[in-house]
N, CA, C and O of each residue as an XYZ file, in Angstrom:
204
protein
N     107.967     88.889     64.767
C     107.686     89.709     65.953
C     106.932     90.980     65.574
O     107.165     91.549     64.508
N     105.977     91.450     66.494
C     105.320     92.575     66.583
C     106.283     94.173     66.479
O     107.431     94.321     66.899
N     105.718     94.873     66.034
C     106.679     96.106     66.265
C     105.861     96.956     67.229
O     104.646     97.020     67.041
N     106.632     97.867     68.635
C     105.960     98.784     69.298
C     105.703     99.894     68.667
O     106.601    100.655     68.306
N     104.385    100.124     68.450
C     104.581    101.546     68.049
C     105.332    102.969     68.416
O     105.454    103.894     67.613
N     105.797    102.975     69.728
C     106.050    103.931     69.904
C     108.135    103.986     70.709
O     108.739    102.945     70.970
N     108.670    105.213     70.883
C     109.774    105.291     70.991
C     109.719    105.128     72.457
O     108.976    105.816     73.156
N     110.792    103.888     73.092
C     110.637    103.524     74.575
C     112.282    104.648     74.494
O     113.075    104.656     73.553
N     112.380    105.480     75.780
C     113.224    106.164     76.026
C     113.802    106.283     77.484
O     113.295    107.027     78.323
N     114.649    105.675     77.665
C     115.684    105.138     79.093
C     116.078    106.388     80.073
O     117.286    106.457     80.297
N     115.612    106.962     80.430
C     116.288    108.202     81.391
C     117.492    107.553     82.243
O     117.454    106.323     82.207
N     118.588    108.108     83.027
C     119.654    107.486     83.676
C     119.259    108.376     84.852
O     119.390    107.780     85.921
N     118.779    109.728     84.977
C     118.739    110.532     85.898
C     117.709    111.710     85.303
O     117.972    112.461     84.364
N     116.461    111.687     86.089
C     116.114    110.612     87.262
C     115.905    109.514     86.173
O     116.117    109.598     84.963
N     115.341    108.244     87.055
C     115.947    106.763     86.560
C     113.770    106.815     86.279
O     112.874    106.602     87.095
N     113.705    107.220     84.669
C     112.012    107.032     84.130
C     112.416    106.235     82.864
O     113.550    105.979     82.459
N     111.306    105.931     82.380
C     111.156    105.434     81.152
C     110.117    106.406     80.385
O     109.107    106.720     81.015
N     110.265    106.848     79.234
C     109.313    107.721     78.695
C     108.853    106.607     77.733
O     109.695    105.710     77.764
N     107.935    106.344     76.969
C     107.495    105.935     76.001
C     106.739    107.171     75.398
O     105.798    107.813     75.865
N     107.506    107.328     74.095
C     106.896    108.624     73.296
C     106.456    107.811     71.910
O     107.204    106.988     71.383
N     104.946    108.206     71.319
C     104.394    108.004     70.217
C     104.080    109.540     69.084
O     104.130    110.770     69.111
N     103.737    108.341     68.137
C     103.842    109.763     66.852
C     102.789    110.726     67.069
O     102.615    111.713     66.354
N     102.101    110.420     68.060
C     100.656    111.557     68.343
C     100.965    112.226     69.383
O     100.064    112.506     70.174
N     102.154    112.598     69.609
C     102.701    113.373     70.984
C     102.445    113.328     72.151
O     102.692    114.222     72.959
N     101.443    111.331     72.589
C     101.375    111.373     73.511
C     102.798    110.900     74.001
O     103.596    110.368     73.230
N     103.132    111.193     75.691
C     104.539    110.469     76.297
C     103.887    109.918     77.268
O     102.992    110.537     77.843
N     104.249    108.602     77.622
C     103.861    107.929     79.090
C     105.115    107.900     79.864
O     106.107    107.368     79.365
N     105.165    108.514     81.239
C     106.503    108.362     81.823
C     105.569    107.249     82.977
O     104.413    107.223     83.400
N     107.012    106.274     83.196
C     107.131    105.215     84.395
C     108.118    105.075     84.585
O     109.095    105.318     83.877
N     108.009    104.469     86.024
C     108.975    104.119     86.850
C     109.501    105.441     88.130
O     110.486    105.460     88.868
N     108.692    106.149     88.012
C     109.116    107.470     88.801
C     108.714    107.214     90.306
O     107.512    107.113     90.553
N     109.368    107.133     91.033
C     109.196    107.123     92.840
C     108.486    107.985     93.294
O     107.661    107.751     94.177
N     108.693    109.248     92.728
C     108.358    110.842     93.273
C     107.449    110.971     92.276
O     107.288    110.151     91.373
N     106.522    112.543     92.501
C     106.415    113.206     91.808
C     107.533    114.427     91.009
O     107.504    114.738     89.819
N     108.362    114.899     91.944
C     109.576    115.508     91.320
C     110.043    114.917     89.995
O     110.284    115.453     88.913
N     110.112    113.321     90.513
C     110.963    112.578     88.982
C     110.473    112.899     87.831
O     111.196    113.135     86.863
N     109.051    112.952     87.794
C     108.143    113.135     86.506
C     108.460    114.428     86.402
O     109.362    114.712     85.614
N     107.961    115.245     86.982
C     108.402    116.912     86.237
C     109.490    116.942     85.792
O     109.535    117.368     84.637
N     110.650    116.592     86.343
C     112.131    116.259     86.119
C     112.342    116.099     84.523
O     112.986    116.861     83.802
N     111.795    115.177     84.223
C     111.692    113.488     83.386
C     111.095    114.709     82.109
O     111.784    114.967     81.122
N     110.079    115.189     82.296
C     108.949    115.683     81.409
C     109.840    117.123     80.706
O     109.798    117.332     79.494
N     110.525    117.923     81.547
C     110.781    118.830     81.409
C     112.007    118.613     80.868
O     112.095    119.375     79.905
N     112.927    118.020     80.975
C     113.733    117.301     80.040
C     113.798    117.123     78.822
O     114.584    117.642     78.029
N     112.917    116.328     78.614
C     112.488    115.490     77.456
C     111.574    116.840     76.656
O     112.031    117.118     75.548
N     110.848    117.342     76.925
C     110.234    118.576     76.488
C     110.982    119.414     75.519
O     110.533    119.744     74.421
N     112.070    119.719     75.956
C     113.412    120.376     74.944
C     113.272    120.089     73.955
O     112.875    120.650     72.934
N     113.780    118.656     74.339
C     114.131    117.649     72.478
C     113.142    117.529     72.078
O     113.343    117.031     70.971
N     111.953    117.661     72.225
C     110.861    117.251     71.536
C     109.595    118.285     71.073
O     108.508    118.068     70.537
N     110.216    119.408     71.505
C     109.078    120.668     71.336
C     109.600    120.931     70.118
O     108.661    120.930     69.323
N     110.643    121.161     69.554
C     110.329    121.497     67.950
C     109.890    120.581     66.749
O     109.905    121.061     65.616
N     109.412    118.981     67.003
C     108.620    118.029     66.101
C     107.638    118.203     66.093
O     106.892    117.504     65.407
């Protein structure tokens, strides 16, 4: 099997999927709203601003 390059990441609330890669791009899906994504982004932003 293939390996994904990048880290698929499950949100529970709001309900996104981030896919984060080693070049600091993130793809968020699954978001209904726009709220979810800022939500989702700003979140995830925390844990990931000091790498």
């Amino acid at each position: 099997p293939e390996l994904f390059p990048g880290l698929i990441y499950r949100m529970l609330k709001p309900k996104v999927v981030l896919l984060i890669f080693v070049s600091g791009k993130i793809v968020l899906t699954g978001a209904k709203v726009r709220e979810e994504i800022y939500t989702a982004f700003n979140t995830i932003y925390t844990a990931v601003d000091p790498f």
